[in-house]
N, C-alpha and C positions, 0 to 999 in steps of 0.2 A: 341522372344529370345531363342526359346527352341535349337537352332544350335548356339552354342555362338560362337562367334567372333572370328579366331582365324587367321594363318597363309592366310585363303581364303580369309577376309576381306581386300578389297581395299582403309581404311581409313587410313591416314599418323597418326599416335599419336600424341598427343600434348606435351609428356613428358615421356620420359621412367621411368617407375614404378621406383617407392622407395621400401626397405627393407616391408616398412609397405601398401605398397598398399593392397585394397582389391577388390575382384572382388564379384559382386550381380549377380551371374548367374541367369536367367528366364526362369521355364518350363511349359508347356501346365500340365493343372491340372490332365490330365491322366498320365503323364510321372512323376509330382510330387507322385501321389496317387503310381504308381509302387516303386518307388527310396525309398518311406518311410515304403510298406511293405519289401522290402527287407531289409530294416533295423531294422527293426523290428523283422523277419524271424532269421537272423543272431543273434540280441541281448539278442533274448531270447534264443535262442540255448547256447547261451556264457553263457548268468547268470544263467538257468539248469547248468551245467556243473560247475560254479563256487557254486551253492549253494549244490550240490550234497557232492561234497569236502568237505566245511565247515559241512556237517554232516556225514562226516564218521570218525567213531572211532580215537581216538589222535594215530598218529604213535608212534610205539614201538623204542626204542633207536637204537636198530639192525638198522631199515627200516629207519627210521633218520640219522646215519653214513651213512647208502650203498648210500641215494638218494644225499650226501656231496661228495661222491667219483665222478671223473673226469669220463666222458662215454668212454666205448672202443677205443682202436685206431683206428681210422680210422670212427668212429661212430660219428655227430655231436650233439651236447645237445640241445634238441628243446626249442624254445622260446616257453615262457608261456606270452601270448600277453591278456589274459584272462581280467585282472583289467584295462591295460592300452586302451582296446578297450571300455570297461565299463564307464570308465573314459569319453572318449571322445563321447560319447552316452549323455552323462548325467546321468547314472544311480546310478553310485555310487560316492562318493565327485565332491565338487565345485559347479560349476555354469556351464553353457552351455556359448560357446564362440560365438555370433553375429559376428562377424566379418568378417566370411565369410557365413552369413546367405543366405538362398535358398529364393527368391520371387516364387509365382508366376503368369502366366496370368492370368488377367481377363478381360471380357468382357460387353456388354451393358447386365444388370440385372443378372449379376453375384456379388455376396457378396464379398468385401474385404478381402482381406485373414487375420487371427489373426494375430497382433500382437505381435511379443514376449515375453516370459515371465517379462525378464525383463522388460517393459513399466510397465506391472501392478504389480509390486513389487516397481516400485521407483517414480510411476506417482506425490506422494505428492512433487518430488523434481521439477518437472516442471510445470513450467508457461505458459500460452494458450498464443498464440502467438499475442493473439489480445492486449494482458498486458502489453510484452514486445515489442511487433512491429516487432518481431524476427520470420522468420517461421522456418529458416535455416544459420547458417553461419559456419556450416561445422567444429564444434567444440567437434562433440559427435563422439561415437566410430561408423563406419558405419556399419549398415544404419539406427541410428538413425538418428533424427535431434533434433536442439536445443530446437524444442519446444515438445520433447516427444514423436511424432509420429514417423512413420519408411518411407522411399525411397521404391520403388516396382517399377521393369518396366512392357509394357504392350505393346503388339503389336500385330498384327493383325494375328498371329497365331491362335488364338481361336476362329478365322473366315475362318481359310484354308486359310489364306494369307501367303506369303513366305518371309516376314522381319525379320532380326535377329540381333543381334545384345546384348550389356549388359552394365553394368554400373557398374563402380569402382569408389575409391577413389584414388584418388596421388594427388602430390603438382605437380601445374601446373603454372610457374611464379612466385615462391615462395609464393604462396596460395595456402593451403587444396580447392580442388573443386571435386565436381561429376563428371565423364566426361560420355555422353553418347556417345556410341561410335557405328557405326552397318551399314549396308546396307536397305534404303528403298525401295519395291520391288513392284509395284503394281502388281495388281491382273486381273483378266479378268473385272472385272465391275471398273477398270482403280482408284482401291483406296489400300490404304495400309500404314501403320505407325508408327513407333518405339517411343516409350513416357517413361520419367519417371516420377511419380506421388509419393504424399504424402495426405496424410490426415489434416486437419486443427484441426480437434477439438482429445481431448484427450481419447474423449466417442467414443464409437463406432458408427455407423454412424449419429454420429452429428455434427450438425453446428457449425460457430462462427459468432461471429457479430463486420464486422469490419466498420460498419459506420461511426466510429470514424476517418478512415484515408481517403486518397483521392485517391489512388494507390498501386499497385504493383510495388514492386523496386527488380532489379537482377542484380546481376554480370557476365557477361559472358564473354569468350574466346573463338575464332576458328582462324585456320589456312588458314578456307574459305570462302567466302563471302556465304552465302545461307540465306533461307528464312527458319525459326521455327514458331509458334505458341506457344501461353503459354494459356490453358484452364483453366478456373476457373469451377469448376462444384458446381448447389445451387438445393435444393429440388426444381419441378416443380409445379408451382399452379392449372397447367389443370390438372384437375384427367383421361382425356383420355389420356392424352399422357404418356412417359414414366414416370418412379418417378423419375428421375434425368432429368436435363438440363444443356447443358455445352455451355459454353461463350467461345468465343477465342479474342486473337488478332496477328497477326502476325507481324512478326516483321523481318523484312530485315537488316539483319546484314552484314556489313562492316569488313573487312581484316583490323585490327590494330594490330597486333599480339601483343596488349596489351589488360589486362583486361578496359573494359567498363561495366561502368554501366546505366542500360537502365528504364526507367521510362514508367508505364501505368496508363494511370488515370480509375479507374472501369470505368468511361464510352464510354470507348473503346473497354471494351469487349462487345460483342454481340451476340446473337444467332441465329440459324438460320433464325429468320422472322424478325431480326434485332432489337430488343428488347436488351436492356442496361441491365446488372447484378447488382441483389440487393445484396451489400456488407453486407447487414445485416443478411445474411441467406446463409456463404457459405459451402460448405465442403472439396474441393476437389481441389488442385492443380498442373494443370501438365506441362513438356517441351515437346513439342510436332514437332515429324519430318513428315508430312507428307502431303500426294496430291502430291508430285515428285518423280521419282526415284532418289536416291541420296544417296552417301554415308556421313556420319555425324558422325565429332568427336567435339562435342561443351561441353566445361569445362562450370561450372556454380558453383560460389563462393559464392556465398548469395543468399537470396531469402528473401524479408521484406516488409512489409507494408511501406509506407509514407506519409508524411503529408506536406502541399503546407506551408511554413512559409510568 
């Protein structure tokens, strides 16, 4: 995602953005690590500069009228952008605004990136998704989800792969959904893959134990028929292999230009030696484009555990 989507992308949209759309742009962790020293560079130049101020001597009544008078003709009165750039830093009042929050890549035995502040400030307000059967239905401010955890995309950039692509929020058929939107690009060793992923549990890299259900249930929309994969990833029990193991199943989707919803029972997902996923040990779940070239705008409304009545 680090070249986000923009005029070059050759995917149709699903729905021209709302007032409130948000975009989750994705950068390669170097390009993040640059973007946050320069903000940093900048912030603190601004707060010297405002803290200097606040300790120099109370202005004199003189210097108080003169700085009230109107600047010379022809002279413009510079903006003092000082507290309102501060502001939006987070450094001085409020809260920090998620809503257009930065992802970014990660890769096999790379660490998840922190979660935002807000998750651990208001985590008592939410419920593990295995409680309410809820992972996601698209009801929090993005890129939360409903069960506490955050959206992240992930694509084969942090392996020199050339996929790109991003993921926002708009109302898509009059439902709040994710839509991932981007070009798959394979690479010389003929792989490559644009994904949005979330976490399951509310701890950091922990589990949940969804033994209790029988499946994954999702709402989706496209404008075209292609094939996705939905990965479930659980701690691995060979201690030679990696510490993670991801399950897929893919799923061939259909041109209804209506929302569907599509049902996976856990033992459809499997892994590479064809090994079924233990629902009671999972972490990690993600929409996955990849193994084609192809470009890919698929909306996704829900995302839930179910149960066979």
């Amino acid at each position: 995602f680090p070249n986000s989507v923009g005029s070059s992308c050759r995917s149709r949209s699903l729905h021209s953005p709302t007032a409130s759309s948000s975009l989750l742009k994705v950068y390669t962790p170097e390009q993040e690590e640059d973007i946050q020293k320069q903000e940093l560079s900048v912030s603190d130049q601004v707060l010297d500069s405002v803290l200097s101020k606040l300790a120099a001597p109370p202005a004199t009544k003189e210097e108080t009228e003169s700085s009230s008078l109107p600047p010379p003709k022809g002279e413009k009165k510079k903006d003092n952008n000082a507290m309102a750039f501060l502001r939006k830093m987070g450094k001085v009042g409020g809260t920090k605004d998620f809503t257009n929050a930065v992802g970014s890549d990660e890769g096999a035995g790379m660490a998840a990136p922190e979660k935002p502040n807000i998750l651990k400030k208001a985590k008592a307000a939410y419920k593990e998704c295995t409680v309410t059967g809820v992972i996601d239905n698209m009801d929090q401010i993005f890129p939360l989800t409903s069960s506490g955890t955050a959206w992240r995309g992930v694509s084969d950039s942090v392996k020199g792969g050339f996929s790109n692509g991003l993921i926002r929020r708009e109302i898509v058929e009059d439902k709040p959904a994710n839509v991932l939107e981007g070009s798959v690009v394979l690479g010389d060793d003929g792989k490559g893959y644009l994904q949005m992923v979330t976490d399951l549990s509310l701890e950091p890299h922990g589990v949940v134990d969804a033994s209790n259900y029988d499946g994954i249930e999702i709402d989706v929309l496209s404008r075209e028929g292609f094939e996705f994969n939905i990965h479930l990833r659980s701690p691995s029990t060979d201690k030679s292999a990696s510490t993670m193991r991801s399950y897929r199943h893919t799923v061939n989707l259909e041109v209804t230009f209506a929302w569907d919803t599509i049902r996976i029972p856990f033992s459809s997902f499997q892994d590479r030696d064809n090994a079924s996923v233990d629902p009671s040990s999972l972490e990690r779940i993600g929409i996955v484009a990849t193994d084609k070239e192809m470009d890919i705008n698929l909306a996704v409304g829900g995302v839930r555990f179910y149960n066979v009545i």
